[in-house]
C-alpha positions in Angstrom: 0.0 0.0 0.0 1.3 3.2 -0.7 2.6 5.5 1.7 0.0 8.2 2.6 1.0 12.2 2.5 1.5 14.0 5.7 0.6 17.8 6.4 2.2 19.4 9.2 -0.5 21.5 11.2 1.1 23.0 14.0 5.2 22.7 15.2 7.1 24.5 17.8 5.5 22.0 20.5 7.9 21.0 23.5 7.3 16.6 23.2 4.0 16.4 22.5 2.0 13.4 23.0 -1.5 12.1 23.7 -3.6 13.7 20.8 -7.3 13.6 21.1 -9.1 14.4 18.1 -12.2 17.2 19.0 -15.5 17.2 17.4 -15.0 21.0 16.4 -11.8 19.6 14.4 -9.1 20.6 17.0 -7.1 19.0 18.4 -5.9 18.9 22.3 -3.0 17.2 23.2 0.3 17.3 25.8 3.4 18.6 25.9 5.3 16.6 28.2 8.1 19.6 28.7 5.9 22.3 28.2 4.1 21.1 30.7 0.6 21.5 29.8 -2.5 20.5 27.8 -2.2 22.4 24.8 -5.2 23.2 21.7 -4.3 22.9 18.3 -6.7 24.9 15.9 -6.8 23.7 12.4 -5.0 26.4 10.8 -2.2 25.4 13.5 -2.8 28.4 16.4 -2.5 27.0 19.9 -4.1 27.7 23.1 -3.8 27.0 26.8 -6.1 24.9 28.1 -4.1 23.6 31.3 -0.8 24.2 32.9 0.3 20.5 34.3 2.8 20.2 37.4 4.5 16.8 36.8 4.8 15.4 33.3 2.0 15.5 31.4 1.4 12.1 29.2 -1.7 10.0 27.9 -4.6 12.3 27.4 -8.4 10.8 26.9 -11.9 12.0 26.9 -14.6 10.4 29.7 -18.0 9.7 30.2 -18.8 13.3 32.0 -16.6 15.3 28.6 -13.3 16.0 30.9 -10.0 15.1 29.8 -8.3 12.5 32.0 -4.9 12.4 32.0 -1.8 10.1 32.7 1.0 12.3 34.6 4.2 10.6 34.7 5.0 12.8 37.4 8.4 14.6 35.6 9.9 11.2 35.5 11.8 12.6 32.0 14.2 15.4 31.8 14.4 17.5 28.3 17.8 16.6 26.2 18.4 19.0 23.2 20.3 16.9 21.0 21.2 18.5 18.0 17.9 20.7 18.1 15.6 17.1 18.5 14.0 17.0 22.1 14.7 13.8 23.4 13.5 12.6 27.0 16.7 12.4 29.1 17.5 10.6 32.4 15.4 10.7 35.8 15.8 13.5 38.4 14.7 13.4 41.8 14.7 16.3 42.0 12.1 17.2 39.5 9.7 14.6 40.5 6.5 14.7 41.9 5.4 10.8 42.1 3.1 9.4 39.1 -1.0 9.9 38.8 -3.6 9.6 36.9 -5.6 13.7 36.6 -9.2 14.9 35.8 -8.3 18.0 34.1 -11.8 20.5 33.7 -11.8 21.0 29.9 -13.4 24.6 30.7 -11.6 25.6 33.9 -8.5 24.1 33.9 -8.3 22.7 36.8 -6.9 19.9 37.4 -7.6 16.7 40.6 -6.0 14.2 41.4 -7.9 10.8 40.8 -5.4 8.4 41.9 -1.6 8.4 43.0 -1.5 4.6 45.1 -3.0 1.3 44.0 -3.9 -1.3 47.1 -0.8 1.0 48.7 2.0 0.9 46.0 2.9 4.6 44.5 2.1 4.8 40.7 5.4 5.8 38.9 4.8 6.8 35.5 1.5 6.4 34.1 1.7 6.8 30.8 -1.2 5.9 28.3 -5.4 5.2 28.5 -8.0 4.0 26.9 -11.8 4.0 28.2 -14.4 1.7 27.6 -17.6 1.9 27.1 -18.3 1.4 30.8 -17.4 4.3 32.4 -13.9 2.5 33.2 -10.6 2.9 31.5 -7.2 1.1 31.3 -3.8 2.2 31.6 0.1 1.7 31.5 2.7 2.7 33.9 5.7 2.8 32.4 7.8 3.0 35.4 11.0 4.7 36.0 14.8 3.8 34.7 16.5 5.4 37.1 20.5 5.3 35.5 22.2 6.6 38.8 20.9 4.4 41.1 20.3 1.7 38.2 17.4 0.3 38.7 14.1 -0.3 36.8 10.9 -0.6 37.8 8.4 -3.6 37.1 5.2 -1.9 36.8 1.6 -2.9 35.6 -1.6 -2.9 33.5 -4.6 -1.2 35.4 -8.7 -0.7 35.3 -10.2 2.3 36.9 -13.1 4.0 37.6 -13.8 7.3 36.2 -15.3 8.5 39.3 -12.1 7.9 41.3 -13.7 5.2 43.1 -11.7 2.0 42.0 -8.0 1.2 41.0 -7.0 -2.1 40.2 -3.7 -4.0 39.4 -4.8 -6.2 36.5 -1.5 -7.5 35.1 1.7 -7.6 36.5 4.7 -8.0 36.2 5.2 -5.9 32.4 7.9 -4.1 31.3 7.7 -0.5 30.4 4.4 -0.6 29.0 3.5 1.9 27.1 0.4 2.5 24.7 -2.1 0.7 25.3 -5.8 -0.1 23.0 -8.9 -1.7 22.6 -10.2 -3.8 20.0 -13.5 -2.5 18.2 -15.8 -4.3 19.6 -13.9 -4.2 22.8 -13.0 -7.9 23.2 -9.4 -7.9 23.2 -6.9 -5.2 25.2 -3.6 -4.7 23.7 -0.4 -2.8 24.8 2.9 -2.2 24.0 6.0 -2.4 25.8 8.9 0.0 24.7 12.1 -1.4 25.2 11.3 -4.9 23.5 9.1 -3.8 20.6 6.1 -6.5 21.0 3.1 -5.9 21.1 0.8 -7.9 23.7 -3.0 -8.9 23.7 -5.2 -10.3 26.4 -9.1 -11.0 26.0 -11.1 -8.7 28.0 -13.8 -11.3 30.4 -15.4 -8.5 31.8 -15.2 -4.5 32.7 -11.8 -4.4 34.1 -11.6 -8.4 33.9 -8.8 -10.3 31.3 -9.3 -13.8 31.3 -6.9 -16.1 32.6 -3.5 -17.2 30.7 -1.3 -20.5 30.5 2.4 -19.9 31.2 4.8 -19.2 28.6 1.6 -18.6 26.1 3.0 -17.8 22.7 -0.4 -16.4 21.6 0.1 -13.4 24.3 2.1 -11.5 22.2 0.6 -10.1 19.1 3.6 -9.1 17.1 7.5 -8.3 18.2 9.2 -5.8 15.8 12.8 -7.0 15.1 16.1 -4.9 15.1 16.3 -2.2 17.1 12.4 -0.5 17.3 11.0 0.6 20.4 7.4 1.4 20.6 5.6 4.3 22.1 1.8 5.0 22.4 -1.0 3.3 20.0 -4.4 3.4 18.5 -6.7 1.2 17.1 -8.4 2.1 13.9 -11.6 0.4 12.6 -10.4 -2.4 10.7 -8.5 -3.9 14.0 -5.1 -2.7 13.5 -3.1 -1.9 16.0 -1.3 1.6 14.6 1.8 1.9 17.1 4.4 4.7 16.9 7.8 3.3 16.2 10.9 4.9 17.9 14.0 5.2 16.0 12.8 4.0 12.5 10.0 7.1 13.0 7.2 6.4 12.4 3.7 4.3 12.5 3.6 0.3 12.5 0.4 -0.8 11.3 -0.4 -4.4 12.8 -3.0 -6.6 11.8 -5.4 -8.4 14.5 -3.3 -11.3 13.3 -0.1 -9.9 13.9 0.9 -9.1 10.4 2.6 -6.1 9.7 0.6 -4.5 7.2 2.8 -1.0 6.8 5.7 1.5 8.0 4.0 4.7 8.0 7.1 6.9 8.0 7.3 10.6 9.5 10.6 11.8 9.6 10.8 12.2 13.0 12.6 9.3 14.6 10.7 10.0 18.0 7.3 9.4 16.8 5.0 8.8 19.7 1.3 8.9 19.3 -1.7 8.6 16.6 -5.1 9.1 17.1 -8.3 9.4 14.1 -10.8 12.2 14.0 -12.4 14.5 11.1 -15.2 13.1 8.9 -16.0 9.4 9.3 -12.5 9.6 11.3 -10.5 9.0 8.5 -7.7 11.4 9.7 -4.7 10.6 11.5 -3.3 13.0 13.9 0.5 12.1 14.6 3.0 13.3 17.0 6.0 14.3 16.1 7.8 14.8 19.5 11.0 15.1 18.8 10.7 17.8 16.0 7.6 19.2 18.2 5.4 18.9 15.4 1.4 17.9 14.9 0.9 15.7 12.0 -2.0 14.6 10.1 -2.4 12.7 6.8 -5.7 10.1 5.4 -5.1 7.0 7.3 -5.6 3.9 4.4 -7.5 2.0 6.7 -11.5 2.6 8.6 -11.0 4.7 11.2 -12.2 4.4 14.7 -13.8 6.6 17.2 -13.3 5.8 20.8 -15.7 5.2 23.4 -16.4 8.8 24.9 -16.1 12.3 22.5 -16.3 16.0 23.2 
C-alpha cells in the first residue's frame, strides 16, 4: 500500500504526545516539557487549556466530557540533542510521584484521581484508553533510574472514572507503554517499549482479562525486530493496531493477526502517538515529538472513534 501524504499542522511544541481528536476539528494534546494540555486549531494556532505540574502524558476523553490524564510525574528530563528533544535521564529532584488527573476541559483545573494502588505509589503512568463502561485502562511505564540503576516492574490497570476503584490487573510488564482496545472491545492490547512486542489479552469483563497458561505464545501479538522501540498506539476500525515506532519514526500498522501490514514513515525518529478524528474519522493526527510537530495525513484503513467524545 502506498505511503499516505503528511501535512504538518502546528510545530514549535515542547514533546508532544497524547492527541485527542475534538468534534470541532481541534485537536488537544500534551506537551510533556511544556508542561501542559495544549489546543491545536486547524489552521495550527494553539491555546492553553491547562498548565500540568508533573509530566504530562496520555490524554483521553470520559463519560462526563473532561480530559483524564496520565501524569508521569516529571519522571523525563528535556535533552536537546542536535535541536531534536529527546526525554533524558530521571531526576529526583524534578519529580513529583506518578498519577492519573481529571483536568476540567473549561476551567482548567486539574484533581488528582489516583496516585497509590492497594498501597503501592504509581510511577509513571503513561497511556489510557476508556471503555464503554465508564472505566478505563492504563500503562505505567515506570521509572529507569540510571544513577541508582534500577528499573521498575510496573503494571496494566482498570479504573473507575469516578475515582472510586484502582486495580492491578497484570503484573509484572515491562515499560508498558500504549495501550488499545479492539473495536468491539473484546481484546486489550499494549505495547512495551524497550522490547518492541506488542501484547493482547481478552477482555472477560469491565476491568476483567481472562486467565493465561504460562509461557503462552499467543500473548504477544507481534515483536518488531532490530532495534524498534514502541511508544503509544491506536486502534483504527479495521482492527489494526497503529503503534508509533521509535527510531525507525514512524507508525507500525499491525494486523489483529499480527501481520505487519505498513511503516508509515514521518521523519521524526521520535514518533510517539496517533489518534483518528475528522469526517468518518479517517484522519490521522500524529505526534512528532521530537521535531515538536502535529501531524496529520488520510489513514488507508477505517477509522475508529473511541468510546467517549467531546
Amino acid at each position: 500500500m502506498s505511503t499516505p501524504a503528511l501535512t504538518e499542522i502546528t510545530s514549535g511544541l515542547r514533546f508532544p504526545e497524547g492527541p485527542v481528536a475534538m468534534d470541532d476539528g481541534s485537536v488537544v494534546l500534551v506537551e510533556i516539557f511544556g508542561p501542559r494540555i495544549t489546543r491545536v486549531q486547524p489552521d495550527g494556532s494553539k491555546e492553553t487549556v491547562a498548565e500540568i505540574v508533573g509530566g504530562p502524558n496520555g490524554l483521553a476523553v470520559g463519560p462526563d466530557g473532561a480530559f483524564y490524564l496520565c501524569n508521569n510525574g516529571g519522571c523525563f528530563t528535556p535533552v536537546d540533542l542536535g535541536g531534536l528533544m529527546l526525554p533524558g535521564p530521571f531526576d529526583p529532584s524534578r519529580y513529583i510521584g506518578g498519577r492519573i488527573q481529571r483536568v476540567d476541559p473549561a476551567t482548567g483545573e486539574v484533581t488528582d484521581l489516583y496516585t497509590e494502588c492497594d498501597g503501592r505509589p504509581l510511577r509513571a503512568p503513561n497511556d489510557l484508553v476508556f471503555d464503554g463502561h465508564g472505566g478505563f485502562w492504563f500503562t505505567d511505564h515506570g521509572i529507569r533510574d540510571h544513577q541508582a540503576r534500577t528499573s521498575d516492574l510496573t503494571g496494566i490497570y482498570y479504573a473507575k472514572a469516578d475515582g472510586s476503584s484502582i486495580t492491578e490487573v497484570v503484573f509484572p510488564v515491562e515499560a508498558p507503554n500504549g495501550i488499545g482496545l479492539s473495536p468491539d472491545g473484546s481484546t486489550l492490547y499494549w505495547a512495551e517499549t524497550h522490547n518492541g512486542r506488542v501484547f493482547r489479552r481478552t477482555v472477560s469483563a469491565p476491568g476483567e482479562l481472562a486467565p493465561t497458561a504460562p509461557l503462552d505464545t499467543s500473548l504477544v501479538l507481534c515483536g518488531l525486530p532490530g532495534l524498534q522501540l514502541l511508544d503509544s498506539l491506536a486502534v483504527d476500525g479495521a482492527g489494526n493496531v497503529c503503534v508509533a515506532t521509535i527510531v525507525n519514526g514512524g507508525v507500525t500498522v499491525i494486523s489483529p493477526s499480527g501481520e505487519v501490514l505498513q511503516h508509515v514513515p514521518t521523519g521524526d525518529l521520535l514518533t510517539t502517538n496517533i489518534c483518528f478524528g475528522g469526517p468518518d474519522h479517517g484522519t490521522a493526527y500524529i505526534t512528532a515529538s521530537a521535531t515538536g510537530k502535529l501531524l496529520s495525513t488520510p489513514w488507508p484503513y477505517p477509522g475508529l472513534a473511541l468510546a467517549h467524545r467531546a
